[in-house]
PDB file of N, H, CA, C and O in Angstrom:
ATOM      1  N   UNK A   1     -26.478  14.724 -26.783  1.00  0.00           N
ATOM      2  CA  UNK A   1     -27.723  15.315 -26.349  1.00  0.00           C
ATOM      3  C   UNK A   1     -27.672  16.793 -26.682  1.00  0.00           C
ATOM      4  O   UNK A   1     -26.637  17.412 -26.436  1.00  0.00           O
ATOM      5  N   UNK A   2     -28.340  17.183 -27.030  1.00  0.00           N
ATOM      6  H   UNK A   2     -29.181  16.680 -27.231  1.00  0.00           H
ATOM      7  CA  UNK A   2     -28.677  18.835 -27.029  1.00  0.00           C
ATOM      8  C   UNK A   2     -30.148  19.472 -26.496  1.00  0.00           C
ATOM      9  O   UNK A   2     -30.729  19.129 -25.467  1.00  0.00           O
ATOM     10  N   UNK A   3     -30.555  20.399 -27.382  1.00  0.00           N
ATOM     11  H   UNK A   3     -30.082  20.678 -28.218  1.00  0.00           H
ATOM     12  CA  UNK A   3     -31.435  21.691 -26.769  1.00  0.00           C
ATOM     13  C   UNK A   3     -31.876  21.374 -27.972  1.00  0.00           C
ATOM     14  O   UNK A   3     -31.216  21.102 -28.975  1.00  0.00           O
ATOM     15  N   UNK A   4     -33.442  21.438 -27.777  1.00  0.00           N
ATOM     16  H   UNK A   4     -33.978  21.659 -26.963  1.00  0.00           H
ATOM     17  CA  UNK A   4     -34.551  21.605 -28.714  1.00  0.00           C
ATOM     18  C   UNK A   4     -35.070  22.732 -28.671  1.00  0.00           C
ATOM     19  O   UNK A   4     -34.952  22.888 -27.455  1.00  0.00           O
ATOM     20  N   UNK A   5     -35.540  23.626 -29.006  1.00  0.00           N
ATOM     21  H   UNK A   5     -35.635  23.499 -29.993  1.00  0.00           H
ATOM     22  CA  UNK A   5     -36.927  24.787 -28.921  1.00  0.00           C
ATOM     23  C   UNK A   5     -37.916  24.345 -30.098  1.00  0.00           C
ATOM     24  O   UNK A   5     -37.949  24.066 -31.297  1.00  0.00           O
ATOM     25  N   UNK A   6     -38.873  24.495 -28.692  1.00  0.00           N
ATOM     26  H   UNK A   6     -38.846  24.722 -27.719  1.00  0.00           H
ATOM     27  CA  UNK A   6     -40.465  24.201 -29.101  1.00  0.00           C
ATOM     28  C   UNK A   6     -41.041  25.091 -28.657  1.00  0.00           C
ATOM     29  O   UNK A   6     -40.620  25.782 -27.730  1.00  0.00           O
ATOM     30  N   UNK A   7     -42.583  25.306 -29.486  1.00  0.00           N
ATOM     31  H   UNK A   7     -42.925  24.744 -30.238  1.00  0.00           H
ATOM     32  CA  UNK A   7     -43.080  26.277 -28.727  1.00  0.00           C
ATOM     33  C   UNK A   7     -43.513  26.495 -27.717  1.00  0.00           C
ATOM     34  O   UNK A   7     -43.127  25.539 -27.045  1.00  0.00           O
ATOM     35  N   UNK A   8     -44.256  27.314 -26.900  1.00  0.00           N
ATOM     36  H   UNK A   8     -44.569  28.091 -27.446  1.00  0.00           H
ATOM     37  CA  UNK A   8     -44.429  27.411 -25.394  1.00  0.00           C
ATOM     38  C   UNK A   8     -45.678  26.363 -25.433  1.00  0.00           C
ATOM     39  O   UNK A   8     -45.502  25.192 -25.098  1.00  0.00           O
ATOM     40  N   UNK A   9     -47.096  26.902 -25.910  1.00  0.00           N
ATOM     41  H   UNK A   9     -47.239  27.853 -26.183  1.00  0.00           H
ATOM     42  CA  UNK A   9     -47.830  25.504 -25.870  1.00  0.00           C
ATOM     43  C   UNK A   9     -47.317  24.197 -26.062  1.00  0.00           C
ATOM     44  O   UNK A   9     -47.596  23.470 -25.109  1.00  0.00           O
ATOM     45  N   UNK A  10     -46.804  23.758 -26.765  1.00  0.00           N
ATOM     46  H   UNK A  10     -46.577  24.348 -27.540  1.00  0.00           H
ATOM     47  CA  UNK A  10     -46.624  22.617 -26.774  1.00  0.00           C
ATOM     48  C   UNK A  10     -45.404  22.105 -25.765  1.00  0.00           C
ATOM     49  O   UNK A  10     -45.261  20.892 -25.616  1.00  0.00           O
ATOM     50  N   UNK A  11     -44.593  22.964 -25.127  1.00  0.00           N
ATOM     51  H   UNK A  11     -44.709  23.950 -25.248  1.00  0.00           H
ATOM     52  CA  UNK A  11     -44.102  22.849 -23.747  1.00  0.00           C
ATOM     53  C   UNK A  11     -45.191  22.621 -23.013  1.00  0.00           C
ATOM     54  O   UNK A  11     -45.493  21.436 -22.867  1.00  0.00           O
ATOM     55  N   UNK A  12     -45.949  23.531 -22.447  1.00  0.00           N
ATOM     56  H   UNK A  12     -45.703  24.493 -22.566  1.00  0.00           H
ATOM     57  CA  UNK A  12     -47.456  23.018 -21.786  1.00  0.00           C
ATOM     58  C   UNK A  12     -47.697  21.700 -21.832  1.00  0.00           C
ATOM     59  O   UNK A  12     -47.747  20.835 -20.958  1.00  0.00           O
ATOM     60  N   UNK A  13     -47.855  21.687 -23.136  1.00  0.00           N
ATOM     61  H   UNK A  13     -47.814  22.389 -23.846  1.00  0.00           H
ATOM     62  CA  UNK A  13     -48.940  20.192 -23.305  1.00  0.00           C
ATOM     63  C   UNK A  13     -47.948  19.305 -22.911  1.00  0.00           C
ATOM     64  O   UNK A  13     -48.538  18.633 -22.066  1.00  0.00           O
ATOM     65  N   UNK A  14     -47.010  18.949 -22.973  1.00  0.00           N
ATOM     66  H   UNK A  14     -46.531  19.495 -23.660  1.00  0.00           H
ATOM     67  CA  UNK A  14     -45.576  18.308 -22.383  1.00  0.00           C
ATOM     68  C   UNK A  14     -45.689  18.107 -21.257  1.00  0.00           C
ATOM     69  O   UNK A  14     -46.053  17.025 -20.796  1.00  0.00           O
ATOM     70  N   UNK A  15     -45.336  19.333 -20.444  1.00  0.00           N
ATOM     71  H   UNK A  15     -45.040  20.212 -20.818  1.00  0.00           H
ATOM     72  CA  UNK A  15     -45.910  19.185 -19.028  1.00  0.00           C
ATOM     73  C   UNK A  15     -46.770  18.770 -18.274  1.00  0.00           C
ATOM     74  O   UNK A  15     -46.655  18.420 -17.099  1.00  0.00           O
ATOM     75  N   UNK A  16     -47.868  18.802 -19.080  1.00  0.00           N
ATOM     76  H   UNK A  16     -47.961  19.086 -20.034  1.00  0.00           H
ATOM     77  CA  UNK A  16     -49.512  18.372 -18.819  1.00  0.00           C
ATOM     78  C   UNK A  16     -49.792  16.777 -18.670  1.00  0.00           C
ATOM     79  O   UNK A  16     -50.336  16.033 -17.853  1.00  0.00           O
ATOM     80  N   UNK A  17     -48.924  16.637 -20.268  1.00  0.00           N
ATOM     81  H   UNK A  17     -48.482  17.241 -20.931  1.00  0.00           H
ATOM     82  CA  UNK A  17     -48.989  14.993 -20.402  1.00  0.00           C
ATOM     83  C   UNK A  17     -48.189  14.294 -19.396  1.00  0.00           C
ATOM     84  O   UNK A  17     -48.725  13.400 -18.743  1.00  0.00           O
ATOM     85  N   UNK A  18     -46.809  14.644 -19.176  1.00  0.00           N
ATOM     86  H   UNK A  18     -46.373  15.371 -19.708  1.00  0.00           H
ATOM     87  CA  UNK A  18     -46.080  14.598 -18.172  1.00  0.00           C
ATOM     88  C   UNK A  18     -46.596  13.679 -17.354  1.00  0.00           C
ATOM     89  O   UNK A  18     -46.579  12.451 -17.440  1.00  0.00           O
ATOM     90  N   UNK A  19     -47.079  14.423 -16.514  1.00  0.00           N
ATOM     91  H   UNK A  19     -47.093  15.420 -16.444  1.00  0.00           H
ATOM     92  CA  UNK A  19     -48.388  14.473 -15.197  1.00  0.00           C
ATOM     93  C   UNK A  19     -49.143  13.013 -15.539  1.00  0.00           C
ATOM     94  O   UNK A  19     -48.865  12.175 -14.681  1.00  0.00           O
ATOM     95  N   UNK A  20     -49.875  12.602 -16.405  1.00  0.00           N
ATOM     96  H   UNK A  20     -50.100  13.283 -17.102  1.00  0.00           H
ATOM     97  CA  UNK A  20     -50.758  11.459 -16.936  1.00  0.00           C
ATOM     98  C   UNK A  20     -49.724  10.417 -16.663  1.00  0.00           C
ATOM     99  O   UNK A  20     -49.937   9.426 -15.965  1.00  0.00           O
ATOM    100  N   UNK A  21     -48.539  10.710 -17.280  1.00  0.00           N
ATOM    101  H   UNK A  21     -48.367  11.515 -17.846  1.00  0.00           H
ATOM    102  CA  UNK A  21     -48.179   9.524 -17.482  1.00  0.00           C
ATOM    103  C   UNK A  21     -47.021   9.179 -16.490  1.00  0.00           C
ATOM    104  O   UNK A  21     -46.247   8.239 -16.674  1.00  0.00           O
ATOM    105  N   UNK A  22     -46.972  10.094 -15.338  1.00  0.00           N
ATOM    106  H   UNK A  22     -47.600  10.857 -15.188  1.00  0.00           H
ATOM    107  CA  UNK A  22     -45.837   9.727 -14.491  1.00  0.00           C
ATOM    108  C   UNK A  22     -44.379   9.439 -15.293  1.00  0.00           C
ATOM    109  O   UNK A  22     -43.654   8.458 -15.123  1.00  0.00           O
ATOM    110  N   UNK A  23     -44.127  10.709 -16.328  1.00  0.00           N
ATOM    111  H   UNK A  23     -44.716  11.506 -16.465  1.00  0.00           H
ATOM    112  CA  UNK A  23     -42.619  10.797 -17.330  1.00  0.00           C
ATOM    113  C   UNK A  23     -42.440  12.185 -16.680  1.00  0.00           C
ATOM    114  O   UNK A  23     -43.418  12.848 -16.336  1.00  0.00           O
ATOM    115  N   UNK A  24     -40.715  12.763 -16.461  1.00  0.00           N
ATOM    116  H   UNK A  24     -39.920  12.225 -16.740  1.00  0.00           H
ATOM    117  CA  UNK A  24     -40.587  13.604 -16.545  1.00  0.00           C
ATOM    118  C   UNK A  24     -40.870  14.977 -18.128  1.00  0.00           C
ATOM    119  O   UNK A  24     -41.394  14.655 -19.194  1.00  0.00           O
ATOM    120  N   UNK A  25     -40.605  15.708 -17.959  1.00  0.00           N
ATOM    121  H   UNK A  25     -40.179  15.970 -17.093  1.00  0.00           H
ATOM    122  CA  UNK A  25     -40.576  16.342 -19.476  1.00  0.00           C
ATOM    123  C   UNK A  25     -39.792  15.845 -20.386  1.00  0.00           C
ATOM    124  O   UNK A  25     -40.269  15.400 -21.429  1.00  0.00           O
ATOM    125  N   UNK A  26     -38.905  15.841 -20.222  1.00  0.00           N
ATOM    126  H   UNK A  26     -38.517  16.203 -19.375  1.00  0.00           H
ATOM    127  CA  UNK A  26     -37.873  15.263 -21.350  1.00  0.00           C
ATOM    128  C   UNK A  26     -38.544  13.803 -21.602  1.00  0.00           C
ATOM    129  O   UNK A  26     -38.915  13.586 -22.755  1.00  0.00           O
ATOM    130  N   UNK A  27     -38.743  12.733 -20.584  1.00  0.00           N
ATOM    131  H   UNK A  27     -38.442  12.910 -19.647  1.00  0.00           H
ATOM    132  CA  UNK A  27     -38.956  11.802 -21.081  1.00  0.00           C
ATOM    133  C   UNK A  27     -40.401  11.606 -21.918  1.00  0.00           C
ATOM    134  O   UNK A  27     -40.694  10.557 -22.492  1.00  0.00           O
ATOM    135  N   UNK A  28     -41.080  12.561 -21.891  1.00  0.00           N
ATOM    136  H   UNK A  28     -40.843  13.413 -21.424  1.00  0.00           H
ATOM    137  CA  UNK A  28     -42.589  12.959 -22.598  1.00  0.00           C
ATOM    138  C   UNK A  28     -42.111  13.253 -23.814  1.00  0.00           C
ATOM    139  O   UNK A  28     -42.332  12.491 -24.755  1.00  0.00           O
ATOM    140  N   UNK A  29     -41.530  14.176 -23.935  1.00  0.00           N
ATOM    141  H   UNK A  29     -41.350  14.795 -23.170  1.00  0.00           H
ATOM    142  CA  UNK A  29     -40.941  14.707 -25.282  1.00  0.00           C
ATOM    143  C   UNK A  29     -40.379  13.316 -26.067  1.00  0.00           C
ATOM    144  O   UNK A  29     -40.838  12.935 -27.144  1.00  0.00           O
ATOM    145  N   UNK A  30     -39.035  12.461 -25.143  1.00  0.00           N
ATOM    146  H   UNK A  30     -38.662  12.770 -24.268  1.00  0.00           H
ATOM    147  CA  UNK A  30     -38.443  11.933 -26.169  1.00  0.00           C
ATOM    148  C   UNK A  30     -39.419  10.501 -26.700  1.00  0.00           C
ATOM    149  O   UNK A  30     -39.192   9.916 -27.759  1.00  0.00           O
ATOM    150  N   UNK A  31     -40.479  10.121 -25.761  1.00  0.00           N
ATOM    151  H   UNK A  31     -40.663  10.597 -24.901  1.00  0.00           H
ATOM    152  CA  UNK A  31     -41.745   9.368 -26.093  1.00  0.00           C
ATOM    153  C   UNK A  31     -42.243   9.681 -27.327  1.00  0.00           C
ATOM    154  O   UNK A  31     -41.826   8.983 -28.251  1.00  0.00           O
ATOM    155  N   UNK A  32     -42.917  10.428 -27.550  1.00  0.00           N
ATOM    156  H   UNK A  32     -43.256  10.995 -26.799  1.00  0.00           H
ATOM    157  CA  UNK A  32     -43.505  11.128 -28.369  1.00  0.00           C
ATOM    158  C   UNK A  32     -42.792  11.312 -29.603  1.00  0.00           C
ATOM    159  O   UNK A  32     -43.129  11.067 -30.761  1.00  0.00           O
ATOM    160  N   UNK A  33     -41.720  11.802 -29.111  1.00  0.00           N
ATOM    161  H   UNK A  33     -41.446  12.002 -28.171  1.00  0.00           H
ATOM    162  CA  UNK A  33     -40.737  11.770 -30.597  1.00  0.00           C
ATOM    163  C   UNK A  33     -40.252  10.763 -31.162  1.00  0.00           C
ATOM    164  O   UNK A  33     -39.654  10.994 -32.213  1.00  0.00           O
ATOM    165  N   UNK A  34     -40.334   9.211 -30.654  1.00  0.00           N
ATOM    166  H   UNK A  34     -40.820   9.024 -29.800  1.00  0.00           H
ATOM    167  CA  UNK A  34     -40.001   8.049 -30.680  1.00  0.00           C
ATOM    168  C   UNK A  34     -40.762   7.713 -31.865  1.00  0.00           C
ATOM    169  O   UNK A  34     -40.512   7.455 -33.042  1.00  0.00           O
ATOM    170  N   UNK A  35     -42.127   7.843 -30.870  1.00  0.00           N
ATOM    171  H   UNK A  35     -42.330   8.053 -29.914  1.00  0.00           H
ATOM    172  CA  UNK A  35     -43.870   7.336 -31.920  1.00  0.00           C
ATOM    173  C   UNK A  35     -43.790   7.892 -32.698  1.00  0.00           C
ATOM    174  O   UNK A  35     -43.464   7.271 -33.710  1.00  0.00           O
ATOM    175  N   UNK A  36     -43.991   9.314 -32.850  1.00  0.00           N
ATOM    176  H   UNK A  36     -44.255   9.818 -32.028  1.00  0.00           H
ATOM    177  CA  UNK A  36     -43.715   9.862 -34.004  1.00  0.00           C
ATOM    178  C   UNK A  36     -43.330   9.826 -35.451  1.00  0.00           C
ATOM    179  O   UNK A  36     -43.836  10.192 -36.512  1.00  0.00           O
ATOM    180  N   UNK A  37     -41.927   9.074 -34.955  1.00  0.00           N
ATOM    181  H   UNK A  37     -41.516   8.776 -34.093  1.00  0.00           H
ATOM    182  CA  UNK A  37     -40.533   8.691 -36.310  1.00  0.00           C
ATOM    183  C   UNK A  37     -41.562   7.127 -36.358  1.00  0.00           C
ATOM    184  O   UNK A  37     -42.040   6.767 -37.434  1.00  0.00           O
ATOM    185  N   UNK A  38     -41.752   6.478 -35.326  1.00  0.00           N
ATOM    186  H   UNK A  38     -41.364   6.770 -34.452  1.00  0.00           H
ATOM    187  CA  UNK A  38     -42.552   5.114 -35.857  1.00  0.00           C
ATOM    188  C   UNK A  38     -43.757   5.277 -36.597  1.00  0.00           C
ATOM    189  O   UNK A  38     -43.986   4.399 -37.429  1.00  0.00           O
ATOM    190  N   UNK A  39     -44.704   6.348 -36.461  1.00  0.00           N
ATOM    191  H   UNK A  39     -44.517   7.061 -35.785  1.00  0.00           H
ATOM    192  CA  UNK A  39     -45.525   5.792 -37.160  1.00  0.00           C
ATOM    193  C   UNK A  39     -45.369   6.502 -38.673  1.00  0.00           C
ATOM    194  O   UNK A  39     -45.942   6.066 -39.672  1.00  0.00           O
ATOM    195  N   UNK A  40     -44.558   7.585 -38.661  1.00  0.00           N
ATOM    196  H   UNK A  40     -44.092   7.940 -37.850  1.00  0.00           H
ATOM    197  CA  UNK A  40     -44.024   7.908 -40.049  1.00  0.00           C
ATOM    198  C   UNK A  40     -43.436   7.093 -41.235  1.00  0.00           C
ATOM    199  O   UNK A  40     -43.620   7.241 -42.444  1.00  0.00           O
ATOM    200  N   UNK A  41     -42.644   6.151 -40.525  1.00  0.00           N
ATOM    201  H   UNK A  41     -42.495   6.032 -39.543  1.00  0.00           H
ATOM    202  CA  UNK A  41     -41.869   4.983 -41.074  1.00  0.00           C
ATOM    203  C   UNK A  41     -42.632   4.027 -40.497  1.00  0.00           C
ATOM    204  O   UNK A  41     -41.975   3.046 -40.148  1.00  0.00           O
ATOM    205  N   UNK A  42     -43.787   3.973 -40.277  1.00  0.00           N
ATOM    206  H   UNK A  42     -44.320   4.770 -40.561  1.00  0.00           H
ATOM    207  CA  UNK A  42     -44.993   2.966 -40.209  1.00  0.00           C
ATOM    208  C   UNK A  42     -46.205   3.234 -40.586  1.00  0.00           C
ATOM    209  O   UNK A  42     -47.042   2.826 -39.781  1.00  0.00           O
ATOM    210  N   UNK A  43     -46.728   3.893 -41.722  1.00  0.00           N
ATOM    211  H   UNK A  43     -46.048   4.225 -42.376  1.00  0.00           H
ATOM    212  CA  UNK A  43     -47.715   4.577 -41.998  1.00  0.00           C
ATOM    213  C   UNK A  43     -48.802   3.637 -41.793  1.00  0.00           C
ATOM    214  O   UNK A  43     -49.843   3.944 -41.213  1.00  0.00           O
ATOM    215  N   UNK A  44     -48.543   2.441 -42.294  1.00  0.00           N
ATOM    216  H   UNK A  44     -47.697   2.192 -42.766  1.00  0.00           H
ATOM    217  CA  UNK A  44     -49.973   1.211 -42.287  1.00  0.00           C
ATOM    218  C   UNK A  44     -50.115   1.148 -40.848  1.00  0.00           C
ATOM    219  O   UNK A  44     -51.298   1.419 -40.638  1.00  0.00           O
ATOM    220  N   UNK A  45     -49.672   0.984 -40.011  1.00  0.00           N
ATOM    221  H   UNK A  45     -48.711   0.763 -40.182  1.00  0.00           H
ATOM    222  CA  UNK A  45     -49.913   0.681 -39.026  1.00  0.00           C
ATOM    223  C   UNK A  45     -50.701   1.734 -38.176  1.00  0.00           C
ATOM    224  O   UNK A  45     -50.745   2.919 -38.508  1.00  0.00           O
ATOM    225  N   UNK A  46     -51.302   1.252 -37.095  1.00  0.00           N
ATOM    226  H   UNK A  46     -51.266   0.290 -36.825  1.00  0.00           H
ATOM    227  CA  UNK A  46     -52.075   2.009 -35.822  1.00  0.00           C
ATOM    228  C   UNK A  46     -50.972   2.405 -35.089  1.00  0.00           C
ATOM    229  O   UNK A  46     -49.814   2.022 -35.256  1.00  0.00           O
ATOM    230  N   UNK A  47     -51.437   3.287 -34.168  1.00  0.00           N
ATOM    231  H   UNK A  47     -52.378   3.598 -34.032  1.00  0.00           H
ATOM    232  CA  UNK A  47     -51.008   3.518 -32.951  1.00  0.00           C
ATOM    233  C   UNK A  47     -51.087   2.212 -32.197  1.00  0.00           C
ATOM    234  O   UNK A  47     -50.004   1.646 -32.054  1.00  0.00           O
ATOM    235  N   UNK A  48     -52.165   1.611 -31.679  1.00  0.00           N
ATOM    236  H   UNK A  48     -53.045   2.072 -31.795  1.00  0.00           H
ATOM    237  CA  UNK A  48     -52.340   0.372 -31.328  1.00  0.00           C
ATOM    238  C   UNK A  48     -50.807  -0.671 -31.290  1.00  0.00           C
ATOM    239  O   UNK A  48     -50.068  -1.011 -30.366  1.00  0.00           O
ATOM    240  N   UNK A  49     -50.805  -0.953 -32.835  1.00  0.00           N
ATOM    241  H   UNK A  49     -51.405  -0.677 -33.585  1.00  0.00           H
ATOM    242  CA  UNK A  49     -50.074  -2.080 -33.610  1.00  0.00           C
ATOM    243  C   UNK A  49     -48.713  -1.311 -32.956  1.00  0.00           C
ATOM    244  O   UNK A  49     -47.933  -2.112 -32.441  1.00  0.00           O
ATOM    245  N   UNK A  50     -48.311   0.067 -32.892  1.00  0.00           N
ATOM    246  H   UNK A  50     -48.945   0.718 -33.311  1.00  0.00           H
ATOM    247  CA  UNK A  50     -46.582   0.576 -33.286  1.00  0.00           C
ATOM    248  C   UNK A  50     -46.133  -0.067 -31.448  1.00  0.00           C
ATOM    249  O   UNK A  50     -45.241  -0.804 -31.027  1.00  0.00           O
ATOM    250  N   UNK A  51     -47.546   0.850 -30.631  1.00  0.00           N
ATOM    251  H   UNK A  51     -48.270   1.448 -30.974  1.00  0.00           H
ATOM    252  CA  UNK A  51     -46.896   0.360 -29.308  1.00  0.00           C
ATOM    253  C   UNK A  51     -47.254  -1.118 -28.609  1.00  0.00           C
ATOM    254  O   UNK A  51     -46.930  -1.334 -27.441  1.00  0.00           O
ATOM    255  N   UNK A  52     -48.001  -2.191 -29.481  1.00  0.00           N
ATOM    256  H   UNK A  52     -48.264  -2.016 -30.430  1.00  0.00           H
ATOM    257  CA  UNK A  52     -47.749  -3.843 -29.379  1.00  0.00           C
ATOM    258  C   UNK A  52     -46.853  -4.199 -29.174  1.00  0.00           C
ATOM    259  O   UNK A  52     -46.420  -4.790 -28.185  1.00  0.00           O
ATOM    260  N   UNK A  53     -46.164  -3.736 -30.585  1.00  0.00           N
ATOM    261  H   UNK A  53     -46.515  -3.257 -31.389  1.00  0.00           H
ATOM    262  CA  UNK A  53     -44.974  -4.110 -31.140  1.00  0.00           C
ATOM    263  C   UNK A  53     -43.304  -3.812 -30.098  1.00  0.00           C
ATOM    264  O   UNK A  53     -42.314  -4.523 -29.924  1.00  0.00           O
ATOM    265  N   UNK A  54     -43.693  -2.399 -29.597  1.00  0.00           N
ATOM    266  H   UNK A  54     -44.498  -1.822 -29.738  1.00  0.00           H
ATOM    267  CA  UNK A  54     -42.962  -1.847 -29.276  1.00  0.00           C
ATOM    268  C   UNK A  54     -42.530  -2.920 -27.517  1.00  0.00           C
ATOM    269  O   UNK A  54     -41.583  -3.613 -27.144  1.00  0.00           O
ATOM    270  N   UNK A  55     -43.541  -2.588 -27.064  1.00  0.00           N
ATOM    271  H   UNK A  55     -44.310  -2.025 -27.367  1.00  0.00           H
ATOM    272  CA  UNK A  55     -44.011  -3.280 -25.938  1.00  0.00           C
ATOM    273  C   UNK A  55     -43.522  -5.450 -26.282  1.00  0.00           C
ATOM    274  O   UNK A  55     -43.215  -6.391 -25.551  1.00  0.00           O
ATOM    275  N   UNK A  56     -43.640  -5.337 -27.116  1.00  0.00           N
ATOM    276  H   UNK A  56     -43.891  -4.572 -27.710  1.00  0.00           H
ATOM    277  CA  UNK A  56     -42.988  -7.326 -27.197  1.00  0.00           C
ATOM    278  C   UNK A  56     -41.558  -7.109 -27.663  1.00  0.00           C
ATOM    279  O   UNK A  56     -40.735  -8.014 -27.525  1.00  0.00           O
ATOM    280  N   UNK A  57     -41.131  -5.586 -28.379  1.00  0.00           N
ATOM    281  H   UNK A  57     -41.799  -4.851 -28.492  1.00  0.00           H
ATOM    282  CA  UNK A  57     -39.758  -5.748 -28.696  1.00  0.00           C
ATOM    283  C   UNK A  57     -38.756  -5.443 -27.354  1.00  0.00           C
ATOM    284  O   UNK A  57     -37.535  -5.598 -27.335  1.00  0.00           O
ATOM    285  N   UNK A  58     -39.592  -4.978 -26.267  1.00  0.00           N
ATOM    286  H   UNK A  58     -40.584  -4.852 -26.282  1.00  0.00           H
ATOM    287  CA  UNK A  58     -38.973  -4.671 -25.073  1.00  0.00           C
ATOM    288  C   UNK A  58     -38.921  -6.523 -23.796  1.00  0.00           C
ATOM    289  O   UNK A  58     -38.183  -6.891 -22.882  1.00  0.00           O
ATOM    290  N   UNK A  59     -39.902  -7.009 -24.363  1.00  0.00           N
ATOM    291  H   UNK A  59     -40.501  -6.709 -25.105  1.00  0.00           H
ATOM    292  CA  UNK A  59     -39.719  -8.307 -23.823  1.00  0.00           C
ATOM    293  C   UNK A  59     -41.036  -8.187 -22.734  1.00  0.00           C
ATOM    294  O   UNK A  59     -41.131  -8.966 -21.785  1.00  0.00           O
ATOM    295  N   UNK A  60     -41.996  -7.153 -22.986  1.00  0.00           N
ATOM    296  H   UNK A  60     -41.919  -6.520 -23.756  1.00  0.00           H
ATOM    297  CA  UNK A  60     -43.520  -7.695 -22.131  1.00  0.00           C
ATOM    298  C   UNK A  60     -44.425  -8.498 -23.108  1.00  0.00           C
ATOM    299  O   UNK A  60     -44.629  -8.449 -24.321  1.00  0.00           O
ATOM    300  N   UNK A  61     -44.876  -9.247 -22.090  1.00  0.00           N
ATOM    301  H   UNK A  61     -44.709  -9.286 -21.105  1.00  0.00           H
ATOM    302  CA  UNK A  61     -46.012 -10.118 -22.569  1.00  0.00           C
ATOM    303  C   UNK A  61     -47.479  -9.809 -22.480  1.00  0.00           C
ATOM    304  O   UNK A  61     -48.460 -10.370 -21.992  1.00  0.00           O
ATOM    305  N   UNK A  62     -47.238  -8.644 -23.175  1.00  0.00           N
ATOM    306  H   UNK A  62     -46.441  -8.188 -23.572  1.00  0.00           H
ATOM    307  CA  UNK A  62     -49.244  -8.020 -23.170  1.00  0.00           C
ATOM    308  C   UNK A  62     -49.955  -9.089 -23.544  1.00  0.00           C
ATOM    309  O   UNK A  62     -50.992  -8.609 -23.086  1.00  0.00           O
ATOM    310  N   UNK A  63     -50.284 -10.041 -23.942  1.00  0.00           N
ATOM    311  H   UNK A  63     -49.442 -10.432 -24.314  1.00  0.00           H
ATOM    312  CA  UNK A  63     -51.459 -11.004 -23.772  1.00  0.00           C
ATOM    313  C   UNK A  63     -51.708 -11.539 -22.329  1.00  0.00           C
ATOM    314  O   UNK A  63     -52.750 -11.629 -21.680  1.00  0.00           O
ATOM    315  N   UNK A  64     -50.028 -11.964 -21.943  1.00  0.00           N
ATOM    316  H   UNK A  64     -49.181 -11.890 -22.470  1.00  0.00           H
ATOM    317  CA  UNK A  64     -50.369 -12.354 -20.234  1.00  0.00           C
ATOM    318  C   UNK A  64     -50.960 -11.580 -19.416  1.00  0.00           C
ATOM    319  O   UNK A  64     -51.232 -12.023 -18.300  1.00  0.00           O
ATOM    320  N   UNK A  65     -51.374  -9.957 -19.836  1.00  0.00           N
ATOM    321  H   UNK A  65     -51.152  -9.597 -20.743  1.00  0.00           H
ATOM    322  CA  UNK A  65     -51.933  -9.504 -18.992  1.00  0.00           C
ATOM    323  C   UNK A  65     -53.548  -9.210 -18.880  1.00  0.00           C
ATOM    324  O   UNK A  65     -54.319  -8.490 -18.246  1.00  0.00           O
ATOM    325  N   UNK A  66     -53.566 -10.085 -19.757  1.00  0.00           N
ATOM    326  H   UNK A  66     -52.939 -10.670 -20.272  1.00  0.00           H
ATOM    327  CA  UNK A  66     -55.117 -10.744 -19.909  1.00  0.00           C
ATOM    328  C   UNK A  66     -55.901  -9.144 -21.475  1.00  0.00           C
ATOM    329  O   UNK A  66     -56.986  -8.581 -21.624  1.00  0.00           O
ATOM    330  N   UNK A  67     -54.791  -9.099 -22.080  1.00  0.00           N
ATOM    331  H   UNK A  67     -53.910  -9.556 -21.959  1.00  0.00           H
ATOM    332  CA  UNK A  67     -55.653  -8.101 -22.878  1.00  0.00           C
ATOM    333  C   UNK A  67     -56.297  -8.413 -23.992  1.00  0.00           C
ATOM    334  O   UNK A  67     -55.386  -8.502 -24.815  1.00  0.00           O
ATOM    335  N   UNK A  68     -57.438  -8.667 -24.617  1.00  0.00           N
ATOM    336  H   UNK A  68     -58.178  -8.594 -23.949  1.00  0.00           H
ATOM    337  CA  UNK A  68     -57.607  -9.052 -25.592  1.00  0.00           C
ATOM    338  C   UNK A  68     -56.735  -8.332 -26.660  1.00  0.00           C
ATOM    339  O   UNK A  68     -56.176  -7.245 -26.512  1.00  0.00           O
ATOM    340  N   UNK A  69     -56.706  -9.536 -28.334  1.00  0.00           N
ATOM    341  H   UNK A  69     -57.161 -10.419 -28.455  1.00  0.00           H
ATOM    342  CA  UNK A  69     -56.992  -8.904 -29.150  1.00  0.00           C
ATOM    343  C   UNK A  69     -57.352  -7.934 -29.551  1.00  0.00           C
ATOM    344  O   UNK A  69     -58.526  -7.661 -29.304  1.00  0.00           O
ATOM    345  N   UNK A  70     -56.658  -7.088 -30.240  1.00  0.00           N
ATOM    346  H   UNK A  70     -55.704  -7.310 -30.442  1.00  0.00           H
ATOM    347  CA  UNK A  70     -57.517  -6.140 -31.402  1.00  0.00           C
ATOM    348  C   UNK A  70     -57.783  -6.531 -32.762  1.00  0.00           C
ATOM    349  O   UNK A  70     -58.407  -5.779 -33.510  1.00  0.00           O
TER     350      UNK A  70
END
């Protein structure tokens, strides 16, 4: 593990998002930086499609939760 520097806004926005999503900071950051590297090395794909995927490779069953299709 180490030390990143980012800039101060986007610390903010970290913090901010934080908050939405009930993640500490770090875990906002390392979210984000996850998607990030996925959809880079997933260019065809959506946002949508990266966290489907992501979400059935973890073992949830998003259809059981009644979501449609996209």
């Amino acid at each position: 593990m180490g030390i990143v520097n980012i800039e101060d806004e986007l610390h903010e926005q970290l913090r901010l998002a934080s908050r939405v999503t009930c993640r500490s900071i770090n875990a906002q950051a390392a979210f984000w930086i996850k998607i990030g590297m996925l959809c880079e090395t997933n260019p065809t794909l959506s946002f949508s499609e990266i966290m489907r995927r992501e979400l059935n490779a973890a073992g949830v069953a998003v259809s059981s939760l009644g979501m449609s299709e996209a």
